[in-house]
GUVEX-751555 format. One line per 5 residues: number of its first residue (from 0); their letters; for each residue x, y, z of N, C-alpha, C. Coordinates in pm, 1 decimal. Example, Ala and Ser with C-alpha at 12.3 -4.5 7.8 and 13.67 -1.06 7.14 Angstrom:
BEGIN
0	as	1319.0 -569.0 780.0 1230.0 -450.0 780.0 1320.0 -330.0 780.0 | 1285.0 -225.0 708.0 1367.0 -106.0 714.0 1290.0 3.0 787.0 $
This chain:
BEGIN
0	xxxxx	1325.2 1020.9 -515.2 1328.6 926.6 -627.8 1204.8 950.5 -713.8 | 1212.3 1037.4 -812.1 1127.4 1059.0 -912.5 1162.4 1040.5 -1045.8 | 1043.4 1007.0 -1140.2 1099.3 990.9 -1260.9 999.9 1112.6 -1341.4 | 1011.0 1153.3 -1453.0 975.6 1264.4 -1524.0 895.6 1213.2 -1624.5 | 746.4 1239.7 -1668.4 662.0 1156.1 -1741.6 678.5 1272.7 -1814.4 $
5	xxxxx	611.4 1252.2 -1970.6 610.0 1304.9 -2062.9 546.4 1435.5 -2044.1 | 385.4 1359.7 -1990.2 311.4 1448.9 -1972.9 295.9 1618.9 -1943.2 | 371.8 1690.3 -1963.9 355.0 1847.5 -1874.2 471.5 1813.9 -1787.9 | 568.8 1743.0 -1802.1 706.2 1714.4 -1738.5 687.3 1709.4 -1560.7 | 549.1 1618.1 -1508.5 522.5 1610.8 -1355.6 599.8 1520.3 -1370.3 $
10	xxxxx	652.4 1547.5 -1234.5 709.8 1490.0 -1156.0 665.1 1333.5 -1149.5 | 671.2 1215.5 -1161.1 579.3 1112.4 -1080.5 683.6 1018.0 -1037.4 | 643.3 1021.4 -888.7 676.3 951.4 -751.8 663.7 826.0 -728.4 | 757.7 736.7 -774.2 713.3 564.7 -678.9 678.1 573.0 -572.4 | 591.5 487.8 -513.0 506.0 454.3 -449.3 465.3 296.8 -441.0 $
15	xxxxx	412.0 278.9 -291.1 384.6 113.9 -236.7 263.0 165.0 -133.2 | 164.5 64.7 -184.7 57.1 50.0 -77.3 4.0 -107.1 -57.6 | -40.9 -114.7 96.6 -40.4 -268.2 75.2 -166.9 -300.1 144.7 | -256.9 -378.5 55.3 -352.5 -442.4 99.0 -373.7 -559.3 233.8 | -392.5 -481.6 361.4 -385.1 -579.9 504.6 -519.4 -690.8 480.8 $
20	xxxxx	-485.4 -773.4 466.1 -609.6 -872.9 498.1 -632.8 -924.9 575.4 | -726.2 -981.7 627.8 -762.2 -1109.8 758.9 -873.4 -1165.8 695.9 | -949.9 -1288.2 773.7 -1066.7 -1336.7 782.4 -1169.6 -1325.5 877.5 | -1295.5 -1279.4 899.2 -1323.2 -1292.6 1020.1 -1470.1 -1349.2 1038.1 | -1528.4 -1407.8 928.8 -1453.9 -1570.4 912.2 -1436.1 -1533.6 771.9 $
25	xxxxx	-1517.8 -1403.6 728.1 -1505.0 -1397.5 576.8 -1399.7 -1270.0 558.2 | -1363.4 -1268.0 427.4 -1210.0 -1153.1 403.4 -1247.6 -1086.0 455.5 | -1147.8 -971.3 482.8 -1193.6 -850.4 524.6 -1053.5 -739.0 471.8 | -1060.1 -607.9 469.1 -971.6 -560.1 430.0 -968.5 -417.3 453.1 | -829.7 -372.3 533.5 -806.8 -267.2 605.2 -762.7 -165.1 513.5 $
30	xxxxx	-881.9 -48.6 554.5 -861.8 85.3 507.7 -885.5 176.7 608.9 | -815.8 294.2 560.2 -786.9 440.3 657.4 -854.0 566.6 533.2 | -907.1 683.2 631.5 -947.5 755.9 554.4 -854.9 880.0 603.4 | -823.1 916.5 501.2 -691.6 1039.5 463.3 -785.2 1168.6 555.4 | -697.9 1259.6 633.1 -771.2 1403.3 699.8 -793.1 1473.8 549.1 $
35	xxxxx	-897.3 1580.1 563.3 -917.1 1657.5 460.6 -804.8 1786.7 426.8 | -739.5 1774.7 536.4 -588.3 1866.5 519.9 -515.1 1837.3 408.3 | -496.1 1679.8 374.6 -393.5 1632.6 305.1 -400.2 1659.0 188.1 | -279.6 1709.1 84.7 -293.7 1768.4 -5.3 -331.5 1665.7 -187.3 | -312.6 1548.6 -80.9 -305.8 1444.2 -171.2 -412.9 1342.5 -114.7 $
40	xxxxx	-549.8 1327.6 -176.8 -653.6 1240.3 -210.0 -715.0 1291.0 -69.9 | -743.3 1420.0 -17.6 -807.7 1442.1 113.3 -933.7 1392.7 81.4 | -1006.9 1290.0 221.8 -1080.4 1233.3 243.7 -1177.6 1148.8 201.6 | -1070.2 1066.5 152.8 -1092.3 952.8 111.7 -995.4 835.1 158.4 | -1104.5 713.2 124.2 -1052.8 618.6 216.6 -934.1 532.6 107.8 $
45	xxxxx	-783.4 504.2 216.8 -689.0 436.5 88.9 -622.0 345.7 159.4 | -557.3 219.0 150.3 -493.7 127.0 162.0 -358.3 191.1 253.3 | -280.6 157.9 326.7 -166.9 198.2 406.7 -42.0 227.2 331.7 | 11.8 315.7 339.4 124.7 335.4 223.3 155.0 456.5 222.7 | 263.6 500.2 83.2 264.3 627.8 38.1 399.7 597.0 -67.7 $
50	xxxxx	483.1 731.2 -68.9 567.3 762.5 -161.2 667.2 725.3 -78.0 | 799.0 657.5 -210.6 989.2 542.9 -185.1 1015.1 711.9 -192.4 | 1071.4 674.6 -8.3 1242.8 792.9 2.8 1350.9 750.6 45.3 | 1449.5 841.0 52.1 1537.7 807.1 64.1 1576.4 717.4 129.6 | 1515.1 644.4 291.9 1538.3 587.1 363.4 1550.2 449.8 294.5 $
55	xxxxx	1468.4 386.1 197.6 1382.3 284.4 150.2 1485.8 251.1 91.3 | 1579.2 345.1 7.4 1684.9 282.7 -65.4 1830.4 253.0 40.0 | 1802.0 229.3 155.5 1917.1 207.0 228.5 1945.1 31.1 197.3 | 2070.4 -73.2 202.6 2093.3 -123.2 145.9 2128.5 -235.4 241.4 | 2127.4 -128.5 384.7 2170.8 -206.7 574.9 2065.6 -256.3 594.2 $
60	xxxxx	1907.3 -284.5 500.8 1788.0 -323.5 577.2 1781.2 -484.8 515.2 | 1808.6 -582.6 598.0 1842.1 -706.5 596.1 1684.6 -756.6 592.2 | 1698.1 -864.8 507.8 1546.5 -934.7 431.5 1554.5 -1078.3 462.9 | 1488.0 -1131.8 514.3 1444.1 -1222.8 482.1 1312.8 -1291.9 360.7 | 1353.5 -1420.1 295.7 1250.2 -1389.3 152.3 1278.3 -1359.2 61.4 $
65	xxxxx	1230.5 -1370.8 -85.5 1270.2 -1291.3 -201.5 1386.4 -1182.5 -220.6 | 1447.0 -1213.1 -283.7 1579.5 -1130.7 -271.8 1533.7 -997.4 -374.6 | 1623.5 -907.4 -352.1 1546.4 -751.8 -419.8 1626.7 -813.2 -588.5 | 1658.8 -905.4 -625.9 1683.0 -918.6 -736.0 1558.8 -1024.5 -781.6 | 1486.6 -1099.5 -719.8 1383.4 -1138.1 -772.5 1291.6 -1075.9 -746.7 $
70	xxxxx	1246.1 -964.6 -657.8 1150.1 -882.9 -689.3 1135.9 -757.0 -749.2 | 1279.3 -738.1 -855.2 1315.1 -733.0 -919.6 1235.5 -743.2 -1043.4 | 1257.9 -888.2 -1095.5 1173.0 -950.0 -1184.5 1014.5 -931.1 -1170.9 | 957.1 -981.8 -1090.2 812.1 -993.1 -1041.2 771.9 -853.4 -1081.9 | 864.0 -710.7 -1017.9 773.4 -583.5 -1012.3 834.5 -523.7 -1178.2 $
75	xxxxx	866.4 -568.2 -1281.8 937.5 -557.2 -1380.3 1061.0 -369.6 -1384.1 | 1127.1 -406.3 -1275.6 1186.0 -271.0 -1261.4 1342.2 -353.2 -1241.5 | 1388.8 -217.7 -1197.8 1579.6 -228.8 -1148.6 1622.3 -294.2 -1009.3 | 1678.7 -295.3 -980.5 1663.9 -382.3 -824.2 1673.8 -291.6 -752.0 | 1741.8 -169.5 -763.9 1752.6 -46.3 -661.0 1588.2 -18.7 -644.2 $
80	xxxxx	1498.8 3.8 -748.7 1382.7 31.0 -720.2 1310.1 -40.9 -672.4 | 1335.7 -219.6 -703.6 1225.6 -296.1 -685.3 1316.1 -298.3 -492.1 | 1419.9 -272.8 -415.1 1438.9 -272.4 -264.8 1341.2 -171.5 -234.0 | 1372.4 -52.6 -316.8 1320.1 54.5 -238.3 1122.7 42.8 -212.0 | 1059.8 -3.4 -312.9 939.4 -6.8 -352.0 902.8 -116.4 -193.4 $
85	xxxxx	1002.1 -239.9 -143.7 936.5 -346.5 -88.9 936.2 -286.5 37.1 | 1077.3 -207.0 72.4 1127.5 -136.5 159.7 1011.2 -65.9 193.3 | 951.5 59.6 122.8 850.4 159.2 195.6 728.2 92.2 175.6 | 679.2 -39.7 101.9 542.1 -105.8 136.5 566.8 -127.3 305.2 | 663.5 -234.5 376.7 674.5 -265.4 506.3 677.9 -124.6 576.7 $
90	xxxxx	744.4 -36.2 558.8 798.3 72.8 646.1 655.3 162.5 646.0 | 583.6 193.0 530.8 500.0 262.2 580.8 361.5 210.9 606.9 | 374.0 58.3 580.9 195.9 -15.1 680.7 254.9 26.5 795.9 | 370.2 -44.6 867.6 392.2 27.2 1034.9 382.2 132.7 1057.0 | 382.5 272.6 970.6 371.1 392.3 996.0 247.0 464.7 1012.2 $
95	xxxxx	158.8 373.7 948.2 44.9 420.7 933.0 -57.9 324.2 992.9 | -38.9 175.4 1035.1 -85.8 127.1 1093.5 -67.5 11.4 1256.2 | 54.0 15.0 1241.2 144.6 -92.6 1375.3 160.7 -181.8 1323.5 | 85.8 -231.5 1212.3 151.5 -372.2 1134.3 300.3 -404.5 1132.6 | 357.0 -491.2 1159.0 496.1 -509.8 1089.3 536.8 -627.6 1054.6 $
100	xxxxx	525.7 -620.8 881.0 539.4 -694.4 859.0 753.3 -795.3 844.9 | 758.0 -790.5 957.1 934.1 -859.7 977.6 909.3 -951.0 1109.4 | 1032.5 -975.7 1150.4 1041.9 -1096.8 1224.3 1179.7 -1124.8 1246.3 | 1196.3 -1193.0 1359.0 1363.9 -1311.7 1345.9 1401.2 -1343.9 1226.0 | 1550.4 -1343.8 1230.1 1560.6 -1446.8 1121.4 1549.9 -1577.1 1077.4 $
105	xxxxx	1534.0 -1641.4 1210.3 1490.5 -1759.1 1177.0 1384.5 -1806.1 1228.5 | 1267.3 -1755.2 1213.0 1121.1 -1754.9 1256.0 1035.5 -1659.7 1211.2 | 909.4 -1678.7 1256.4 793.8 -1610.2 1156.8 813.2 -1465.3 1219.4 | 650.4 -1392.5 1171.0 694.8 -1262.9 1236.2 665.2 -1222.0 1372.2 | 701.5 -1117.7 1405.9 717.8 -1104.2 1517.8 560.3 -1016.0 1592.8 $
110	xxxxx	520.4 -1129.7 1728.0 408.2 -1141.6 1766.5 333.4 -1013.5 1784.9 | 372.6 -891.1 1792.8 257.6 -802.0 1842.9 370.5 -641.6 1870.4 | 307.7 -612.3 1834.5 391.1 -421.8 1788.4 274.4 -363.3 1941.7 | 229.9 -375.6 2014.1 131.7 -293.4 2091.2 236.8 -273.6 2234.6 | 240.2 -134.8 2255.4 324.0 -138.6 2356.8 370.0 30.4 2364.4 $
115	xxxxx	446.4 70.0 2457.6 489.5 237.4 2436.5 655.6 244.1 2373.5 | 694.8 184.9 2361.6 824.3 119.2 2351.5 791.3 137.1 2181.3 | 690.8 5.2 2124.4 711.9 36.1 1997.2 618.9 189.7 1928.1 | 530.3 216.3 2038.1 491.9 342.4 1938.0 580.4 463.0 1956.9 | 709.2 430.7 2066.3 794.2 575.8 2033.9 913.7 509.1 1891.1 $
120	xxxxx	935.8 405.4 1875.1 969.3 351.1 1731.4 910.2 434.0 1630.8 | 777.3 415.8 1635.6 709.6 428.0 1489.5 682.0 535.3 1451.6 | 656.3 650.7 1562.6 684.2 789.5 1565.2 740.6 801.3 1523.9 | 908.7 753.7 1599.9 1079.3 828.4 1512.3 1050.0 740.9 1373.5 | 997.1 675.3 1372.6 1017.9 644.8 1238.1 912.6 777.9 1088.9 $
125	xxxxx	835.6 808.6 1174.4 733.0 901.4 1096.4 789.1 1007.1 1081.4 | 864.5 1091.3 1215.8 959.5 1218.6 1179.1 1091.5 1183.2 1127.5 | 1102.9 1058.6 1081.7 1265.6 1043.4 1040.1 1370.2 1065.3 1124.6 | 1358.3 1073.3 1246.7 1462.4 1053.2 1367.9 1511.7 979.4 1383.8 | 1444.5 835.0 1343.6 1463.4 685.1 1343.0 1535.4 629.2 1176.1 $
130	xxxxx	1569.4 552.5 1157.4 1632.9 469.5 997.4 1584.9 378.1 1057.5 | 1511.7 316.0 940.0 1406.0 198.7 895.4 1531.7 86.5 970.6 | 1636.7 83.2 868.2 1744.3 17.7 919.8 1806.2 -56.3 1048.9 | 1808.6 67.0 1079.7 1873.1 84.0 1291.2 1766.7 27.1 1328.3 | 1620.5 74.3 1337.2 1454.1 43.2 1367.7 1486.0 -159.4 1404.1 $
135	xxxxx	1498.9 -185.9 1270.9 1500.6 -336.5 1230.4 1637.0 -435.8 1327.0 | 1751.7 -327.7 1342.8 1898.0 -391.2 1377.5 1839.9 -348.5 1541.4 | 1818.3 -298.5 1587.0 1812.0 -282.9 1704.9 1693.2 -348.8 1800.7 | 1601.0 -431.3 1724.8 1517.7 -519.4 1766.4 1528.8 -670.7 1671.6 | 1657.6 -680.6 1682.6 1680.2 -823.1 1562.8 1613.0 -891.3 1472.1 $
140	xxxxx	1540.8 -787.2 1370.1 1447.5 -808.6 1282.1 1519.6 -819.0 1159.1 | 1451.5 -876.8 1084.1 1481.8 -860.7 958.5 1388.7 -864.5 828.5 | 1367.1 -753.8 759.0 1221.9 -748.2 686.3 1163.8 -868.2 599.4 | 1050.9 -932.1 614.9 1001.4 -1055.0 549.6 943.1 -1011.8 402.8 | 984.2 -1010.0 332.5 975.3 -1011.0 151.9 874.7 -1118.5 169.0 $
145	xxxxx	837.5 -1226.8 187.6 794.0 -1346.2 170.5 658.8 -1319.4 246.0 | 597.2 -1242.7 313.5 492.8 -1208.3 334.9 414.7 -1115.7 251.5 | 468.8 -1051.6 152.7 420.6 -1006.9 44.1 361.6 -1024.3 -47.7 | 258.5 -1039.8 -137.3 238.5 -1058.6 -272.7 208.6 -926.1 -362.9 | 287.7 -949.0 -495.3 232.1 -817.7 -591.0 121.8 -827.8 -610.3 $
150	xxxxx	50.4 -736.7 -646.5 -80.1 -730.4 -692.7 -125.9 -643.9 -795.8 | -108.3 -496.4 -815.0 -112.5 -444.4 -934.0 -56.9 -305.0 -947.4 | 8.4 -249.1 -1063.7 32.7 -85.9 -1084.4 -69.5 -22.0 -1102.4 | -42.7 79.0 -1090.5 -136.8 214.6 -1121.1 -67.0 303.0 -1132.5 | -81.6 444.6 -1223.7 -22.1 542.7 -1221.6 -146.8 662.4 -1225.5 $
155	xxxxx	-55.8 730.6 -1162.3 -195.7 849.9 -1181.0 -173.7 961.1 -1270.8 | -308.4 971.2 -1367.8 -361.7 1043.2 -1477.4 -243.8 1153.5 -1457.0 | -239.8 1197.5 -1630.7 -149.8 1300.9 -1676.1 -232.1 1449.7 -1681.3 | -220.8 1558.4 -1580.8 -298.0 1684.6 -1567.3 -321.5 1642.7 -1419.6 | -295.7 1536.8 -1370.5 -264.1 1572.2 -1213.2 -162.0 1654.1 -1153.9 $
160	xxxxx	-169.3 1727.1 -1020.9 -48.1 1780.4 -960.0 -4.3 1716.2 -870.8 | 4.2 1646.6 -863.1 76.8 1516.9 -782.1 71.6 1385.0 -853.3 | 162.8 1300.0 -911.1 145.3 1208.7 -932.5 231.0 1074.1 -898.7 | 162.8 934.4 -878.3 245.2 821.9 -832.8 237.4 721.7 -940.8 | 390.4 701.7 -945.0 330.8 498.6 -986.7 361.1 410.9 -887.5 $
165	xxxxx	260.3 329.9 -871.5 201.0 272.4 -742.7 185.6 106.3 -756.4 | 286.3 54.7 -710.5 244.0 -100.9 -698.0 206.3 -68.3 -580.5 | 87.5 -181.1 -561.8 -54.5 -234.0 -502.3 58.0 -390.1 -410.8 | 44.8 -423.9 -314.2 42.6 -551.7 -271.1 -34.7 -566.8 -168.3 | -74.6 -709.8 -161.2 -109.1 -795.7 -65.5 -81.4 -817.5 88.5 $
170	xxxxx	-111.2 -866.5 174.4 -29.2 -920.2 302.6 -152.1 -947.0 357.8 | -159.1 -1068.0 465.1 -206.5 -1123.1 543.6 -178.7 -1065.2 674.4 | -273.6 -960.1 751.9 -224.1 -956.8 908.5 -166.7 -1057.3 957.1 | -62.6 -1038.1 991.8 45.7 -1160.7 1063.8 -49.5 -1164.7 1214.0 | -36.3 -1308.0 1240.6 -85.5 -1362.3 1384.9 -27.8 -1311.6 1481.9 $
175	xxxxx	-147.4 -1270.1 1576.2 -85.0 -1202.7 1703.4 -95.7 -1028.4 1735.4 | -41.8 -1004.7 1558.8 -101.2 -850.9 1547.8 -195.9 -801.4 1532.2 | -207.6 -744.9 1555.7 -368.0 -629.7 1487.8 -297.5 -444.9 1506.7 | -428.9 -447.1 1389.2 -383.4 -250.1 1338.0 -421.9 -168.3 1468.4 | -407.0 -33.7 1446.9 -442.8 8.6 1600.2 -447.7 218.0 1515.6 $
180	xxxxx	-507.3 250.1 1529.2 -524.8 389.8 1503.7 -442.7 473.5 1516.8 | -357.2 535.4 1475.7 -229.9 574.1 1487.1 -232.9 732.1 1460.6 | -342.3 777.8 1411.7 -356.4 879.4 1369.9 -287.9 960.9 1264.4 | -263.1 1106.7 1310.5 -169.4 1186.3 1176.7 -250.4 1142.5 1065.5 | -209.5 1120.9 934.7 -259.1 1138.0 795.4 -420.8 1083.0 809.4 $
185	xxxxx	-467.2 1009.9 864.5 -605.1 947.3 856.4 -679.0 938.1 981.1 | -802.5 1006.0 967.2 -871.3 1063.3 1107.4 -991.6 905.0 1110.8 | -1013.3 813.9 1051.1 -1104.8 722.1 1028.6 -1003.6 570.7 962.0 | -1036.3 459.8 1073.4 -992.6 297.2 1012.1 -1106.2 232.9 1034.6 | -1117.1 125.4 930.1 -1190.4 38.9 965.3 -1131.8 -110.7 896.4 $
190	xxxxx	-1216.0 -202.8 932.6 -1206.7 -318.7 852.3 -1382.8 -403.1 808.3 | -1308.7 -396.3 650.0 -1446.9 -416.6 551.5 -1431.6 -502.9 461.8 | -1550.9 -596.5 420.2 -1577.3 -657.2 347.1 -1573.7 -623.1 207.8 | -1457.5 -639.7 148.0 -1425.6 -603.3 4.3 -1534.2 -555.9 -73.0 | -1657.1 -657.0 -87.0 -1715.1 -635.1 -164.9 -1857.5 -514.3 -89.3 $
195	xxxxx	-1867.0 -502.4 20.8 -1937.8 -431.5 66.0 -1853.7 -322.8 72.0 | -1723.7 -249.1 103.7 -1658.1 -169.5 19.8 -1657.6 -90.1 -134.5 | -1689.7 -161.4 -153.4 -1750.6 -152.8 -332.0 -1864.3 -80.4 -369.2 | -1996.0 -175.3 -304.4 -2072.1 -130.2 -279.6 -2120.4 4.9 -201.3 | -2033.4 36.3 -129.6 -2056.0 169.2 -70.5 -1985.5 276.1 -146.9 $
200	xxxxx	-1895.5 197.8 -221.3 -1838.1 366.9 -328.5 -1918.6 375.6 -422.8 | -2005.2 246.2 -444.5 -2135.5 285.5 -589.6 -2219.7 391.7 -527.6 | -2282.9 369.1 -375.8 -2366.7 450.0 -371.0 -2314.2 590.5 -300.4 | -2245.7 596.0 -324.1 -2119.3 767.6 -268.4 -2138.8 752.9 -128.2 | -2122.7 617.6 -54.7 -2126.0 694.2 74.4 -1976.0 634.2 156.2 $
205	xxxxx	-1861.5 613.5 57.1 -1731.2 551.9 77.8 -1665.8 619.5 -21.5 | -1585.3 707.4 -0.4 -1515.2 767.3 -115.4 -1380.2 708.7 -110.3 | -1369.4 674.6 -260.9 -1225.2 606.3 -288.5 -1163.7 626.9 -420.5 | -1060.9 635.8 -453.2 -1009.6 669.3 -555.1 -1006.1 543.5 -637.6 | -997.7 519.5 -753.4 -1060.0 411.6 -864.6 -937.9 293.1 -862.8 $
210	xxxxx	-882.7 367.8 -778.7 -751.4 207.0 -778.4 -762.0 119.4 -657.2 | -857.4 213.7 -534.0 -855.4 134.1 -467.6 -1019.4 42.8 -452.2 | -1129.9 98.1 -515.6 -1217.6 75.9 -585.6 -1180.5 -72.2 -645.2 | -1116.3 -33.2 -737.5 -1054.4 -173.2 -842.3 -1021.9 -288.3 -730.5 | -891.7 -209.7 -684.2 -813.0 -321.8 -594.4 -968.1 -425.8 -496.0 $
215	xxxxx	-1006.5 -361.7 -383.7 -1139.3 -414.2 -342.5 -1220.5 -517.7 -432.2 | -1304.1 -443.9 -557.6 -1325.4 -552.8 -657.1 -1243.2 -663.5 -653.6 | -1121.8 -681.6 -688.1 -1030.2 -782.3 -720.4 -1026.4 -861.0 -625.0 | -1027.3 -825.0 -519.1 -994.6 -900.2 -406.4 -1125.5 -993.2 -312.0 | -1233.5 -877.1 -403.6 -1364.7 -973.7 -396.0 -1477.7 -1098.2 -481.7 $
220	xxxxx	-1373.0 -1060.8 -595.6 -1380.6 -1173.5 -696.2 -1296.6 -1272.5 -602.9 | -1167.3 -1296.9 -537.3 -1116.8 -1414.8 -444.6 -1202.4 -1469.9 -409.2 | -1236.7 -1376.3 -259.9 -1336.8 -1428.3 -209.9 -1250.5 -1470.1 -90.1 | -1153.5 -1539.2 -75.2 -1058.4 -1563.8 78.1 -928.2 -1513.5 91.6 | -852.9 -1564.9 164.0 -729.9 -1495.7 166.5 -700.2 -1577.7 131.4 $
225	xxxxx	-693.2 -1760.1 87.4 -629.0 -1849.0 43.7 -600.0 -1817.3 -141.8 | -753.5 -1772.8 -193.1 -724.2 -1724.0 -294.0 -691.6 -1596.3 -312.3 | -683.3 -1514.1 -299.4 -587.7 -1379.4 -329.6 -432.3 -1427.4 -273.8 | -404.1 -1517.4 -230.3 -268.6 -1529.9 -247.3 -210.3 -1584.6 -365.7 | -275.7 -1689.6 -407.4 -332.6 -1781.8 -531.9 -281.0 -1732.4 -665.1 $
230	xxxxx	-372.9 -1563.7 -632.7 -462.1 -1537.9 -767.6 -312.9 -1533.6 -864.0 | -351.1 -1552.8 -973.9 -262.6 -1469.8 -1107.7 -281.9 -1341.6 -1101.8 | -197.0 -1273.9 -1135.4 -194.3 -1110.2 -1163.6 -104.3 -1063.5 -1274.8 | -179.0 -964.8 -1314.0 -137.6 -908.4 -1437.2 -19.6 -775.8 -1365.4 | 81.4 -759.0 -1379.5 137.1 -643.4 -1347.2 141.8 -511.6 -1412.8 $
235	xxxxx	83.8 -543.3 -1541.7 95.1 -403.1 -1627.6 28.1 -257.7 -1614.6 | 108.5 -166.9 -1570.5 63.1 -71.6 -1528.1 -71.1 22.6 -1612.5 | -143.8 17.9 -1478.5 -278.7 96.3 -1540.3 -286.2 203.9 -1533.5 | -330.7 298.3 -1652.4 -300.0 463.5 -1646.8 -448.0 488.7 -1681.4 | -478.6 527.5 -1556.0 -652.8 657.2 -1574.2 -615.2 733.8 -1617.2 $
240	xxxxx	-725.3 829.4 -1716.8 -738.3 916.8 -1756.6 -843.5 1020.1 -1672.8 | -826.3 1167.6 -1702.1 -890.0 1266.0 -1646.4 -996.3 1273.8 -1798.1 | -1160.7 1296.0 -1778.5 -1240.3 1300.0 -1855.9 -1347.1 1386.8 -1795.6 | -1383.8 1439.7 -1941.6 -1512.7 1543.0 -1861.8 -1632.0 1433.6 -1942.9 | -1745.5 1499.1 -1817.1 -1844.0 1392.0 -1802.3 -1953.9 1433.8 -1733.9 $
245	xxxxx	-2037.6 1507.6 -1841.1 -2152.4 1589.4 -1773.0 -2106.5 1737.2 -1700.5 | -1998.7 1761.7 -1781.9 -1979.3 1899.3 -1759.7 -1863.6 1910.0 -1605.5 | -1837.0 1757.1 -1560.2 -1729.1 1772.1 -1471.2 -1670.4 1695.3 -1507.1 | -1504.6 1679.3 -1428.1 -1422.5 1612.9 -1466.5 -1375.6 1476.4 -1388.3 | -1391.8 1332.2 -1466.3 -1372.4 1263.5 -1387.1 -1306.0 1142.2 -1430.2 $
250	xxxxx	-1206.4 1075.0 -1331.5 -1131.5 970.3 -1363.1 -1141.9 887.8 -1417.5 | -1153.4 801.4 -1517.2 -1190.7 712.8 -1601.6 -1055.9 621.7 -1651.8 | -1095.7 487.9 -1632.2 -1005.5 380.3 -1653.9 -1024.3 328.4 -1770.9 | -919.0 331.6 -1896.3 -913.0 270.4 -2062.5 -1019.7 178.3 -2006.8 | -1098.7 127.1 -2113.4 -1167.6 6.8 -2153.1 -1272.9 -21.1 -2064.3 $
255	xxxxx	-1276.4 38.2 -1947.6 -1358.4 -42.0 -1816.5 -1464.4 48.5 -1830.3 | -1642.8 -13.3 -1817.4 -1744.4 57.4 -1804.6 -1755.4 145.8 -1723.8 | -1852.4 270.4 -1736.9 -1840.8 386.1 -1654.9 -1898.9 324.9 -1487.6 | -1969.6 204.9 -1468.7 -2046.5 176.6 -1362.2 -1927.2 62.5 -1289.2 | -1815.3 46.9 -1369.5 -1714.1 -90.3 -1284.4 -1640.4 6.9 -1180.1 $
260	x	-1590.2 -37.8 -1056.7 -1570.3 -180.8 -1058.5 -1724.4 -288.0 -1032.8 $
């Protein structure tokens, strides 16, 4: 599922990444740092996620919550896209972290992914042996939309060779769970204080790409998880630019000072 930007006719890829939060007593917020193999943002630290495939648009993955026609509305897209987009936010935090965000259908979510049982799940789910679908029907789940919040687009700069447009969301570690190192794409997790996050990409010793930079900021203007659920958000997609800058080339966001977030 790609759409064709003007730009040099790249390719660019929807995409979902989702901001895990907790308190402990103050926010905190889970990031993974990509292996330097990866051909896309090697080693640097990014939010859990990736690129809507095929699986995401399956139609058997039963929701509880917001129906894909009101998130729909919210993510200002088609409903095939706005399933697929909510679809691979849930499918790939579990892939990349044990999170899962689903549950019963008639109850919250479901207490704790730690076990050998669910990490041969999440495997087949990583080589595609598994459907997100079957995954969900065969442990009487049904994906929680309603644990979600949007939070913001991004697309990435035109003269990239890879590019995404990327809604950003929210989620609260559900009670009971916790993340667990899962390896493959990211050799480094931690959990950090938004704004001390920030602070460590000012002084280069946290490398992050400027959306997730931003995102952090944003989430440290909250200040809790009561408010970042709260907050208002703007959905309109933000497009960096590639800029030279002292003789190298570097990402730069319309309007925002060279020293933000």
């Amino acid at each position: 599922m790609t759409n064709t930007d003007s730009g040099g006719g790249v390719p660019v890829r929807p995409a979902a990444t989702v901001m895990l939060l907790r308190e402990r007593p103050g926010l905190e917020v889970y990031l993974l740092r990509r292996v330097r193999s990866m051909p896309f943002a090697p080693g640097v630290y990014v939010f859990p996620g990736g690129g809507v495939d095929d699986r995401d648009t399956d139609r058997g993955v039963r929701w509880a919550g917001p129906s894909p026609a009101a998130w729909a509305e919210v993510l200002g897209t088609a409903e095939p896209l706005a399933r697929a987009l909510v679809c691979a936010a849930v499918r790939e935090t579990f892939e990349e972290s044990g999170v899962l965000l689903a549950g019963p259908a008639e109850s919250g979510p479901v207490a704790d992914t730690r076990g050998p049982d669910w990490e041969a799940d999440r495997a087949a789910l990583v080589d595609r042996s598994l459907a997100f679908s079957a995954f969900l029907d065969r442990r009487g789940l049904v994906l929680r939309t309603d644990l979600l919040r949007a939070w913001s687009r991004w697309i990435t700069p035109e003269g990239e060779p890879r590019r995404y447009d990327t809604r950003f969301f929210a989620a609260a570690l559900p009670d009971g769970q916790s993340t667990r190192d899962v390896g493959g794409e990211a050799d480094r997790v931690a959990w950090l204080d938004p704004a001390e996050a920030v602070a460590a990409w000012r002084r280069g010793d946290l490398a992050m790409l400027p959306p997730t930079a931003y995102s952090c900021a944003s989430l440290a203007e909250c200040g809790s998880l009561a408010a970042v659920m709260a907050a208002p958000r703007d959905l309109s997609p933000v497009r960096p630019e590639l800029r030279e800058v002292d003789g190298r080339v570097r990402v730069a966001v319309p309007g925002a000072a060279p020293d933000t977030p």
